[in-house]
C-alpha positions in Angstrom: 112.2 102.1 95.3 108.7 103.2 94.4 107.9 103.5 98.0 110.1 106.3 98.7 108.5 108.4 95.8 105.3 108.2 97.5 107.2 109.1 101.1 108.2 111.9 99.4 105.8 112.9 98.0 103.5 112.9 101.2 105.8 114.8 103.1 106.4 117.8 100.4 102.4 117.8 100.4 102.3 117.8 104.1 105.1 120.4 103.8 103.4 123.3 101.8 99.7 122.6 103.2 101.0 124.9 106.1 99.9 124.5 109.9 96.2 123.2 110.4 96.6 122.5 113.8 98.0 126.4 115.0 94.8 127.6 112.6 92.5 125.1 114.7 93.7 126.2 117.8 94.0 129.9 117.3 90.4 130.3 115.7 88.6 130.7 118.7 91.0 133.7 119.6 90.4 135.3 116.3 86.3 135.0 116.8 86.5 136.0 120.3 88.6 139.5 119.4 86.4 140.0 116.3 83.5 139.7 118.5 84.9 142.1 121.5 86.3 144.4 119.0 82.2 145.4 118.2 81.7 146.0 122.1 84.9 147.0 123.6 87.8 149.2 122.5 90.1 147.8 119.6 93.0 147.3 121.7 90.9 144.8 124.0 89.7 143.0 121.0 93.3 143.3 119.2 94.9 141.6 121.7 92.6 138.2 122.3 93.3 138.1 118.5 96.9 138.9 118.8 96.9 135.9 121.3 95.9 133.6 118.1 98.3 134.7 115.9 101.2 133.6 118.3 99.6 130.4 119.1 99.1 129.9 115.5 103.3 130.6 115.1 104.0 128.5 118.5 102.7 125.6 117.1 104.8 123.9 114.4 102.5 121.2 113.4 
């Protein structure tokens, strides 16, 4: 009985931590359009970090 508590409790914490793994993946995009919005125009740099942002809401985990 005590063991499904702690189940639960797990997954609601894994729940509302939110997506690490869309962060990990999509933080190189972000840099890299941060860094060619300084030398290009914005809508170059925009885009590589628009690129992020859906990866970041592709990946569910």
């Amino acid at each position: 009985m005590k063991i499904k508590y702690i189940i639960l409790a797990v997954l609601t914490a894994l729940f509302f931590q939110g997506c690490i793994v869309g962060d990990v993946v999509a933080l190189p995009f972000r840099v890299t359009g941060a860094v060619v919005n300084t030398v290009a125009p914005d809508i170059v740099g925009d885009t590589i970090s628009g690129t992020g942002d859906v990866l970041d809401t592709a990946i569910p985990f």
